[in-house]
C-alpha positions as CSV (number, residue, x, y, z in Angstrom):
1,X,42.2,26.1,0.4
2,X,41.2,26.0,-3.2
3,X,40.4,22.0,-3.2
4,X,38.8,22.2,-0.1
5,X,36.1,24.6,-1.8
6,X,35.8,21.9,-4.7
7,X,35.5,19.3,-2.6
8,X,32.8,21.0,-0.7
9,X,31.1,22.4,-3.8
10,X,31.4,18.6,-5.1
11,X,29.9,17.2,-1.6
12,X,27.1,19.7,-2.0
13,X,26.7,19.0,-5.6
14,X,26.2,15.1,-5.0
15,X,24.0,15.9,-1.9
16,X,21.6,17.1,-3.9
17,X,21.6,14.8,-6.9
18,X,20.5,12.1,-4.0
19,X,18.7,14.0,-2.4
20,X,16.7,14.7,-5.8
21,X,16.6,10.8,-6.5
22,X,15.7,9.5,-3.5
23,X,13.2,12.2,-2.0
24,X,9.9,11.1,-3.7
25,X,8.6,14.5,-2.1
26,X,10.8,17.1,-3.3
27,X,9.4,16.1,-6.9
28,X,12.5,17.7,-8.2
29,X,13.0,15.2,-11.3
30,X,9.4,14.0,-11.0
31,X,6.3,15.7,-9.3
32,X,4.5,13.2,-7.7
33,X,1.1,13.2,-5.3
34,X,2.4,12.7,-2.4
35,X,-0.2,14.1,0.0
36,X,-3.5,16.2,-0.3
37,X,-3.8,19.8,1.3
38,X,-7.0,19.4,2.9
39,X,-8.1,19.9,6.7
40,X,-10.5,17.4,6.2
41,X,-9.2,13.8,8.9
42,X,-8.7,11.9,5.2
43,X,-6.0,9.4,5.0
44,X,-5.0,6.6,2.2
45,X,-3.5,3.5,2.6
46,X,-0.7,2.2,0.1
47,X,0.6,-1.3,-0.6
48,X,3.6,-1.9,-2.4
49,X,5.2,-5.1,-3.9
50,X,3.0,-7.9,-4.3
51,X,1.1,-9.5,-4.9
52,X,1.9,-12.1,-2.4
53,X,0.2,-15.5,-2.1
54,X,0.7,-15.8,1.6
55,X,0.4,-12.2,2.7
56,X,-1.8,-10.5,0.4
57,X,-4.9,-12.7,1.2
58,X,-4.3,-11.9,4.7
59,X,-4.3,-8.1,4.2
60,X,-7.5,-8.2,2.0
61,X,-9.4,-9.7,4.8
62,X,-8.1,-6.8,7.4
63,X,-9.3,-4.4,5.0
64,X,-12.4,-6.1,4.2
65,X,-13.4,-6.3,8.1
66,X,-13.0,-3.0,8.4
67,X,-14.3,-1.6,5.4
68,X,-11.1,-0.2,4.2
69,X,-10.1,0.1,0.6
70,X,-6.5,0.7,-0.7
71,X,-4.3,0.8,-3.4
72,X,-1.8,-1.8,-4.6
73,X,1.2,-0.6,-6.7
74,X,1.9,-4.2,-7.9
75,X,5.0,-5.9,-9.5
76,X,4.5,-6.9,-13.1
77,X,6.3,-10.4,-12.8
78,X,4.6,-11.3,-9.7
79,X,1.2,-11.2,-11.7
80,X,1.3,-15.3,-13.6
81,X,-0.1,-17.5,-10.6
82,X,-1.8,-14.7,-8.7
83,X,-4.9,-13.5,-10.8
84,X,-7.5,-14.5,-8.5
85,X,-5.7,-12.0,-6.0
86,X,-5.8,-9.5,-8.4
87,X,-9.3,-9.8,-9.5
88,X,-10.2,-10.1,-5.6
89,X,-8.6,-7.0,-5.1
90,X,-10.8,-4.7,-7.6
91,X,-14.0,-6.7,-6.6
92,X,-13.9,-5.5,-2.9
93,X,-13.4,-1.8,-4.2
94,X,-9.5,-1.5,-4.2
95,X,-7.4,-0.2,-6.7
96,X,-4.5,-1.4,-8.9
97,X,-1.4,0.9,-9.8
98,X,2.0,0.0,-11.8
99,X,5.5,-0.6,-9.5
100,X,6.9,-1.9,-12.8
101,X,7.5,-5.5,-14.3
102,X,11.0,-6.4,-12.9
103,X,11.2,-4.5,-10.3
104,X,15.2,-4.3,-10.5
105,X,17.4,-2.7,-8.9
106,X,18.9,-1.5,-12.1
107,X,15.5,0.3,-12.8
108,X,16.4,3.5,-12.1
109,X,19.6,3.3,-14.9
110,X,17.5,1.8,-18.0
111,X,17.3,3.5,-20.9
112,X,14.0,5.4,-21.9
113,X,13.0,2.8,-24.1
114,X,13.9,-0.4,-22.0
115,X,12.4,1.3,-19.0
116,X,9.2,2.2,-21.2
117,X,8.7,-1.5,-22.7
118,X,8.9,-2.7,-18.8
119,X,6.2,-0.2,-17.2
120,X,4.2,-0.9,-20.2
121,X,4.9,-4.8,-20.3
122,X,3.5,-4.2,-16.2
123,X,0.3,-2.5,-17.3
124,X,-0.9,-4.7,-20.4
125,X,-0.3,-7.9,-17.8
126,X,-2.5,-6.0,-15.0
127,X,-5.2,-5.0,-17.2
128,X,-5.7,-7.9,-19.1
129,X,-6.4,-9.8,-15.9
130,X,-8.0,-7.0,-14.4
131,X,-10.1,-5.8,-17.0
132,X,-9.4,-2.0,-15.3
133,X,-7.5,1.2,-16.8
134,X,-4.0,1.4,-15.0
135,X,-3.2,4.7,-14.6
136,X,-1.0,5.2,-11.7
137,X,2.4,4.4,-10.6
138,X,4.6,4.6,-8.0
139,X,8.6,4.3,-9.3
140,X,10.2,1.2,-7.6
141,X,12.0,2.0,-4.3
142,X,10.6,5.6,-4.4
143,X,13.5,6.6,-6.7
144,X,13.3,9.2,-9.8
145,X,15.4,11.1,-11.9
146,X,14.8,12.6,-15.6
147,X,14.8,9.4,-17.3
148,X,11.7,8.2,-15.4
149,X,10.5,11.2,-15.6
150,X,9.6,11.4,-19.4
151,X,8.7,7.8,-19.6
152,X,6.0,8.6,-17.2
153,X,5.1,11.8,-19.0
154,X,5.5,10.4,-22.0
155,X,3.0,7.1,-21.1
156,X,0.8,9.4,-19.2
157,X,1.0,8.4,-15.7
158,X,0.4,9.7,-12.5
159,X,3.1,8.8,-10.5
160,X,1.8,8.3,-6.5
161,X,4.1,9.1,-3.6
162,X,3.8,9.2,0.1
163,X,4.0,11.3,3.4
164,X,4.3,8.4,5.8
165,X,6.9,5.8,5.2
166,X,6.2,3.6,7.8
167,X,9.5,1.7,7.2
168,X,7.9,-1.9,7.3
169,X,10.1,-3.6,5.5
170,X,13.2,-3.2,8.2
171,X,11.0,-5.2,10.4
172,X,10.8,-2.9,13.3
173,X,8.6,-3.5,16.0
174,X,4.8,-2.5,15.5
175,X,4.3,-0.3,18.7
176,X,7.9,1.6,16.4
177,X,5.8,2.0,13.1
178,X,2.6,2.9,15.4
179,X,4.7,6.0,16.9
180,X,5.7,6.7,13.6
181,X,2.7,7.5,12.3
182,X,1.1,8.9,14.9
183,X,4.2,11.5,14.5
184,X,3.5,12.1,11.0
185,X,-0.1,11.9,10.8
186,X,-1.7,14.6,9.2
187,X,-5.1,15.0,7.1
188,X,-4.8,14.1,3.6
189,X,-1.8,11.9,4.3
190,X,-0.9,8.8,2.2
191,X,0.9,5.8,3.7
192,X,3.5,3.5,2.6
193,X,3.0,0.0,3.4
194,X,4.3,-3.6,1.9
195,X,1.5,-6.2,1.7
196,X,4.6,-8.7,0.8
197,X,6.1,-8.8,5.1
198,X,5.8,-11.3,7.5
199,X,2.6,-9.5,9.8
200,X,1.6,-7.2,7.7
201,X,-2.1,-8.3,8.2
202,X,-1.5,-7.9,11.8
203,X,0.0,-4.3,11.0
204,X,-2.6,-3.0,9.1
205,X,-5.3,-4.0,11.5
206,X,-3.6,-1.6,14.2
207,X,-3.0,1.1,12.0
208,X,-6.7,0.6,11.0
209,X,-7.3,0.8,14.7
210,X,-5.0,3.3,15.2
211,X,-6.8,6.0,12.8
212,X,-10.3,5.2,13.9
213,X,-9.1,6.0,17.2
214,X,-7.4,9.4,15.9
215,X,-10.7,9.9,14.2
216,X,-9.9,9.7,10.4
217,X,-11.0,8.1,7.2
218,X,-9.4,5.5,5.2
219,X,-10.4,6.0,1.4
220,X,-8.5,5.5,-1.7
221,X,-5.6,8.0,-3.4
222,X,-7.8,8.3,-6.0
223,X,-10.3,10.3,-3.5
224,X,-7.7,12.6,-2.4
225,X,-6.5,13.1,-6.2
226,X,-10.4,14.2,-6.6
């Protein structure tokens, strides 16, 4: 009976520690902005992963069509060879946030310093071809725990979240990730999205369509920060 209770208490135990990691929204090891409290039909759209040379381009024109501007949490090492996308992006309004340099799986289990040097090895790329502050940052793969915690205290960050993962990168079928969000809509909400898929322009034009029809706003995380 005894190692039954310590197995349970163990289960419970390791629950929580992934639950704590990889819930952006409990902001248990890391509080992060995740969604504004406002009754106002607001909503902000997120892009993570690129920038793309294929994709990217694609998305930028949906947004610029419908007057839409986002933010991109890009990857540091995808920055040498796609500048002009970068500098496209802030000239049509948008804005840029850190999703770190490597991007690695092995993120999460750097050291302070290692993991430091690489979100800071991000930003000095972005802003030197950006010529803008870079200020926010969203943890790669949504994960957190202490050690990301203080570097992103420690550099001064503002670590963004989301309340609608529309679960894009499993492929699923559009009219899947519609009904997602129209489940989950809500004002204030901000919306996880990868500019980096196969149709993602295609996506973000019928979630664009989507919210008019529902009535809401797009503007940038920045606004609902505000």
């Amino acid at each position: 009976m005894m190692i039954v209770c310590l197995l349970l208490c163990l289960f419970l135990i390791l629950s929580f520690l992934v639950y704590a990691s990889y819930s952006i929204q409990s902001g248990i090891y890391l509080r992060s902005f995740c969604k504004k409290r406002t009754t106002e039909k607001v909503v902000a759209l997120t892009f993570d992963d690129g920038p793309d040379p294929i994709q990217t381009p694609k998305v930028l024109k949906v947004l610029k069509e419908y007057q839409a501007t986002a933010c991109f949490f890009c990857i540091g090492h995808k920055i040498k060879g796609n500048e002009a996308l970068l500098k496209s992006m802030v000239t049509e309004g948008h804005l840029i946030g850190n999703h770190s340099y490597s991007h690695s799986g092995l993120f999460p289990l750097y050291g302070l310093s290692k993991m430091k040097k690489d979100l800071q090895t991000c930003q000095c790329e972005l802003e030197r071809v950006t010529s803008q502050p870079v200020t926010l940052f969203r943890p790669p793969f949504g994960v957190t725990n202490p050690t990301i915690a203080k570097a992103v205290r420690q550099l001064g960050y503002t670590s963004i979240g989301w309340s609608i993962r529309t679960l894009d990168t499993q492929q699923s079928a559009p009219d899947k990730i519609l009904a997602r969000i129209r489940k989950r809509l809500k004002p204030g909400a901000i919306i996880l999205l990868h500019d980096r898929m196969p149709g993602s322009d295609q996506l973000v034009k019928q979630i664009l369509d989507l919210l008019k029809e529902q009535g809401y706003t797009v503007v940038r995380p920045d606004k609902l920060l505000a």
